[in-house]
N, C-alpha and C positions, 0 to 999 in steps of 0.2 A: 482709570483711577480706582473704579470700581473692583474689578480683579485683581489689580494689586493688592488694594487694601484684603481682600478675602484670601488672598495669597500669605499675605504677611499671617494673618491671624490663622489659619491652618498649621503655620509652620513654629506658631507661638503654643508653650507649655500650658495645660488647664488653667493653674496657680496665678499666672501671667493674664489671662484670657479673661478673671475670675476677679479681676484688681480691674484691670479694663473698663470692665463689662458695668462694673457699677461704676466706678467714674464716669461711665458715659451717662448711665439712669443720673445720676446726682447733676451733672452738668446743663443737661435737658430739664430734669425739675427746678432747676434754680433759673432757668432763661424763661422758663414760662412762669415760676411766682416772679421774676422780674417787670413782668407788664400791667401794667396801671390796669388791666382786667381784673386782677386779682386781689386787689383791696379795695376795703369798700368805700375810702374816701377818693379812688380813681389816680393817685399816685401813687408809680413806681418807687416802693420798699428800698432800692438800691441794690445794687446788685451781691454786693459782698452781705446783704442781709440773709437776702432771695437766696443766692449760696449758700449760708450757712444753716436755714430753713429745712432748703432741700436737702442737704446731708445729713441732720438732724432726725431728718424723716425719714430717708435710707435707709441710715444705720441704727435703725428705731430706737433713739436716744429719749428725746424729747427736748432735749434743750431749747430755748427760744428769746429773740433778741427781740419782738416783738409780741402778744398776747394773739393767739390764734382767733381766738373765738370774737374780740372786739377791731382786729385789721383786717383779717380777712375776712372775703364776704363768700359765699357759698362755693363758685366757682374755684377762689382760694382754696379752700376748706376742701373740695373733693381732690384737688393734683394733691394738697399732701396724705389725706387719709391712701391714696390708689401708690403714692409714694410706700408708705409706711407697711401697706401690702405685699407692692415689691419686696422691700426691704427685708421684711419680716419672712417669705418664702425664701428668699433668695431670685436673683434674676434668672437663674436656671430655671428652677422650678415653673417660674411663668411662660418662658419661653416653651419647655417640656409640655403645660398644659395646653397651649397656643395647637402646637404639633399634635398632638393628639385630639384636639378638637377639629383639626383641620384633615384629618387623616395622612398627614405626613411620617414615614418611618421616621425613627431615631438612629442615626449611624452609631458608629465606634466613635467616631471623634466629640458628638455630643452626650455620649455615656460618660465617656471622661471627664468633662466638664460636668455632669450633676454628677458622678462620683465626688468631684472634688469638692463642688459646693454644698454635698449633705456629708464628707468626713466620711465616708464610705471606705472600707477595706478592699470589699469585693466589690466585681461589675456586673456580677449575675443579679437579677432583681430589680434594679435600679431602675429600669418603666415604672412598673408596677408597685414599687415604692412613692415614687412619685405621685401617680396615679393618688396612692391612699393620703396621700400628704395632702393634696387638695381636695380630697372631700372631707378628709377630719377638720381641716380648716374652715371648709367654712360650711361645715355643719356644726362645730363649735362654734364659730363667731355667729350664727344664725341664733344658736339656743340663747348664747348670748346676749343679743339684741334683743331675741324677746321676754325674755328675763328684765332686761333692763326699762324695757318698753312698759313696766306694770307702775314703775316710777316716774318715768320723763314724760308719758302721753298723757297721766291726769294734769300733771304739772305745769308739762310747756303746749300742751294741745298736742294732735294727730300729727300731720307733716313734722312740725319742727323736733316732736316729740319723739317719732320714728326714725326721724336724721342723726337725734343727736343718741340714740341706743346702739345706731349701725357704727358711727365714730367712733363710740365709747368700746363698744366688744370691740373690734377691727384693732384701733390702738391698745387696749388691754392684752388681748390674744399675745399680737405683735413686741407686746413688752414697751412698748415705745414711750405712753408718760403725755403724749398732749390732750390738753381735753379741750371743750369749748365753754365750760362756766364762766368765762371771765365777764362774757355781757350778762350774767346772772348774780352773779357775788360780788365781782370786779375782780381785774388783772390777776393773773398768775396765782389764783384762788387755788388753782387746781382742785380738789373735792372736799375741799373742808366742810362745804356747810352739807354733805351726807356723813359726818362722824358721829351720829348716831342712827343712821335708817341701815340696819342688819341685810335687807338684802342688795342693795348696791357694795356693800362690802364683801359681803361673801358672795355674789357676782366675782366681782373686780380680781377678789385675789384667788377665784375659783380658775379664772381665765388665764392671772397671770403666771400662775402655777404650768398648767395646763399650757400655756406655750413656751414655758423657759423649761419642762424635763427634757424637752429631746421629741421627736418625731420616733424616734427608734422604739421609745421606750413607750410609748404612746400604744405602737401598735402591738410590743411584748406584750403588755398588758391587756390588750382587746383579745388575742388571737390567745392567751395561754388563761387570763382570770388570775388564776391561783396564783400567791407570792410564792411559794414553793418550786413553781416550773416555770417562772422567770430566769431571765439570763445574767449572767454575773453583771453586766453592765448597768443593765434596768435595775438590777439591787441594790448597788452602787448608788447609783443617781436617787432614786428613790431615796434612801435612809441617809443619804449625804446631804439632801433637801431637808430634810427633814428635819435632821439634828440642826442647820441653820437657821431654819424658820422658830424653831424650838428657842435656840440660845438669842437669837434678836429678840423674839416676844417679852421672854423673863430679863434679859437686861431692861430692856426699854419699860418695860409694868414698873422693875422697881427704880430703877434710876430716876427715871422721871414723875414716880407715884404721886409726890407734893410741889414739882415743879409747878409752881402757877401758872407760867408762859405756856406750857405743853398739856399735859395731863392733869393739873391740880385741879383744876375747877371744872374739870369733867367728870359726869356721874359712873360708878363704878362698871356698870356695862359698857360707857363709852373709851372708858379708861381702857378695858381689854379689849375692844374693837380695834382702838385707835395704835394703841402695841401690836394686834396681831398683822392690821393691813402694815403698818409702817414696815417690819418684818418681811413680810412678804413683798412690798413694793422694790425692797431693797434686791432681790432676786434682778433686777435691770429692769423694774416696770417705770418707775419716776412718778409715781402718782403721790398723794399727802393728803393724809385727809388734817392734819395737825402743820403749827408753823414752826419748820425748821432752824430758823433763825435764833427761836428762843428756846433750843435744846441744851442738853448740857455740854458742855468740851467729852468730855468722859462718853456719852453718847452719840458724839458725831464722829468721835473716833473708831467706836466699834463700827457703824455704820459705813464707814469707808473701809476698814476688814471685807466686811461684808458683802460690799458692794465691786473689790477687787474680784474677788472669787467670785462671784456672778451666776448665772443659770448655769445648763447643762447643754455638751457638745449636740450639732445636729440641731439646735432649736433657734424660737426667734430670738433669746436672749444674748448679751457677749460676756465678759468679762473674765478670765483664766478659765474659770469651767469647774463645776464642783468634782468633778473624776481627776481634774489634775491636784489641786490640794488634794483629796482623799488616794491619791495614789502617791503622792511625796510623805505624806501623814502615815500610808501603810507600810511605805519605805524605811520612815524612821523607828516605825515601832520595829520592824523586823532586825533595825541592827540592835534598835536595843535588846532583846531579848536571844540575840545572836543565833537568828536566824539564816539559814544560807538563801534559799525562799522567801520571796514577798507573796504571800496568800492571803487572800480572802474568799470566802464563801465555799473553801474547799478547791481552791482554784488556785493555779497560779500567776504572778504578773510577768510577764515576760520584760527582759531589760532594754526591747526599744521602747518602750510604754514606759518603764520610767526614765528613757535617756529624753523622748520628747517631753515627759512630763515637767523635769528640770530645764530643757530649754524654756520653755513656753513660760513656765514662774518665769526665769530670770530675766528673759527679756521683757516680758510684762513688770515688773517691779521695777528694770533698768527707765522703760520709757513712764512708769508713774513718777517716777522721785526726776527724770530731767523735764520731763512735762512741766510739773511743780517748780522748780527752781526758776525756769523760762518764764512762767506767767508770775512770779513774785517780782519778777523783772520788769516785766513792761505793763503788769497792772498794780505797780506798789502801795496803791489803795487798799488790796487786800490784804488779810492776815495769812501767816504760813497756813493754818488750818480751811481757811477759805480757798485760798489757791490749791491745797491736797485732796479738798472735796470737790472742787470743779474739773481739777483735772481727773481722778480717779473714775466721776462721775459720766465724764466723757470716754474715756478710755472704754472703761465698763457695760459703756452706753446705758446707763442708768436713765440719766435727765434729772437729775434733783440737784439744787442750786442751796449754798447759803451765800454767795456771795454778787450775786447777783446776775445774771448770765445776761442782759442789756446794758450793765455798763462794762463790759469787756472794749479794751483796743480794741486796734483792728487789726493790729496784731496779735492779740488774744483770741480774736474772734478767728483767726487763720489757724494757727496754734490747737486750738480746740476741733476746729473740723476736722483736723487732722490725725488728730488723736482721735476723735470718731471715728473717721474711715478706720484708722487701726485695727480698732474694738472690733466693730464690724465684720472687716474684712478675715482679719485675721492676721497677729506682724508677723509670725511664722508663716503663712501663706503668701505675706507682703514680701519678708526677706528672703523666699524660695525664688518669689519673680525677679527679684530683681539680681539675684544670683543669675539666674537663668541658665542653672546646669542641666543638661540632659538627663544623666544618669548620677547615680551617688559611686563616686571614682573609689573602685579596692586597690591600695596600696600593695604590692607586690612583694614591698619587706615591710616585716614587719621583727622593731627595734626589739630590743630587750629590756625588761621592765625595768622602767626607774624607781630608786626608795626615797617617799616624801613623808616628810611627817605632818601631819597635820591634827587640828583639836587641841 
């Protein structure tokens, strides 16, 4: 059975292998939060909970049907942070480190699969990309930790204080969104009561910057310094971050300036604090240091913008990817101004880059607006705007909730993991496997142009 099954998966596409492969990790993390080891009142969560936990942690979402840090007890608490690890590398990547700690080679057949799991064009490099990708990690989540460590070890003592620094980078890095405050503030707190201590914020969203640009661009930037001898890519991602972080901060300062519920009765440092993390959390981290619920309509609307378009390709984050707007965005400008050329940076776009870049919107946009319709459905408690932010949220793999992510069905609660793995995985990588073409077939004739009118 054994050979079989390595039989079958040899003979299966990366793309296929890559869909697999974390189905498997999500399946195995949801059997083991399944067993009454893992909470600390000694009963099994249930398993469609335990399921949607571990997917949640995979697909470093954050979402949660139960409060981490008050059900689970320790044991809990590490399968999902070592989840959200996973997740957040990719299962390649760990597997890749496994191998190379073991002094095993890498064939062709597993260059393709981390090809595929870091978006990779070429196959040259791809060790030793690797390679750098786990020690930026977790030499990042390390500085991290102890950065975090100068707040949580006066606070909560040594051990628990050191536990909850390595959590808190690890899920930050990861973009993922769960914390453990709730036995500190209570439930689904997530970090509000640090909306005024400056370095756990500039932490949080130093990290989760830092793992939603991209690995690529991580190391453009080590290896070159200067913005000048960066690569169109890195500059791309860079200044596409940038201007989003920019446009949430100054909506969010003035929108919510005198809202009571949000920002009103916060003092003007925490007022920009609380704009600049909320902004930056929206990149797919899920973290709050403010309460969502009593934002404005006009506010949670940008913030699902925001939160569709998501990090950048190659990182822990999901959601469309800031190079695909920014490359639909440079498409449009170039017909306006009747351009033949899509350029940036003295460069130009070549038209599979933006014929994937229109798939990848459209079937992303296709699966947020039926996501949305499906859970108005079977959760008609919510509001349309509730349901566009849970689902977008999940999609996105964000983790930020106004509608409450424990009272979902359980067919909401299916619904959504699902839309997670999406996010996650990738629905173009999802709808490549399940095509299951070998090759992309050239047509032999090729028709004569038809005249449409359109606009």
């Amino acid at each position: 059975m054994l050979k079989k099954l390595l039989l079958k998966t040899n003979a299966m596409k990366p793309a296929q292998v890559m869909v697999i492969g974390f189905g498997v990790v999500i399946l195995f993390g949801g059997l083991i939060l399944n067993l009454p080891i893992a909470t600390k009142d000694g009963e099994s969560v249930g398993f469609l909970n335990a399921l949607f936990t571990a997917t949640s942690a995979v697909c470093v979402t954050g979402l949660v049907v139960v409060d981490t840090s008050t059900y689970w007890n320790e044991f809990g608490q590490f399968v999902i942070i070592t989840l959200i690890q996973i997740g957040g590398l990719g299962f390649m990547t760990m597997a890749t480190m496994f191998s190379l700690l073991t002094g095993k080679k890498i064939n062709l057949r597993e260059r393709l699969l981390i090809q595929e799991s870091l978006n990779q064009k070429d196959l040259s490099g791809l060790v030793k990309l690797t390679r750098y990708i786990i020690m930026m990690t977790f030499a990042i989540e390390g500085i991290g930790a102890l950065l975090l460590s100068m707040v949580f070890i006066p606070e909560l003592g040594l051990l628990k204080g050191i536990w909850y620094s390595i959590f808190h980078a690890i899920s930050a890095f990861c973009n993922a969104g769960f914390d453990l405050m709730g036995s500190i503030t209570g439930e689904y707190s997530s970090l509000m009561c640090f909306v005024s201590n400056t370095l756990i914020n500039f932490v949080i969203c130093g990290l989760i910057i830092l793992g939603g640009i991209g690995f690529p661009v991580l190391l453009d930037v080590i290896n070159n310094k200067k913005y000048s001898k960066l690569n169109v890519h890195s500059k791309l991602v860079i200044n596409t971050s940038a201007i989003l972080i920019i446009i949430g901060f100054l909506f969010i300062f003035i929108a919510e300036f005198d809202n009571a519920g949000s920002l009103g009765g916060l003092s003007m440092k925490e007022k920009l604090l609380s704009s600049l993390f909320q902004s930056v959390t929206l990149r797919t981290a899920g973290y709050t240091t403010i309460d969502l619920t009593l934002l404005k309509e006009s506010t949670l609307f940008l913030m699902i913008i925001l939160m569709l378009i998501g990090a950048s390709p190659a990182s822990t984050g999901g959601g469309l990817k800031t190079t695909t707007v920014a490359t639909l965005f440079l498409t449009v400008k170039s017909f306006i101004l009747g351009k033949e050329d899509i350029e940036v940076y003295q460069r130009r776009i070549s038209s599979t880059t933006v014929r994937k870049s229109l798939g990848i919107f459209f079937i992303g946009v296709f699966i947020a607006l039926f996501g949305t319709l499906i859970l108005s459905i079977v959760n008609p408690e919510f509001t349309l705007l509730e349901c566009s932010f849970e689902v977008i949220s999940a999609f996105a793999t964000v983790g930020l909730s106004i509608g409450g992510t424990p009272s979902l069905t359980a067919i909401g609660k299916i619904l959504i993991m699902i839309l997670m793995f999406l996010g996650r995985v990738g629905s173009l990588t999802i709808f490549i496997a399940l095509l299951s073409r070998n090759n992309r077939i050239k047509s032999k004739i090729r028709y004569a142009e038809g005249k449409i009118i359109v606009g």
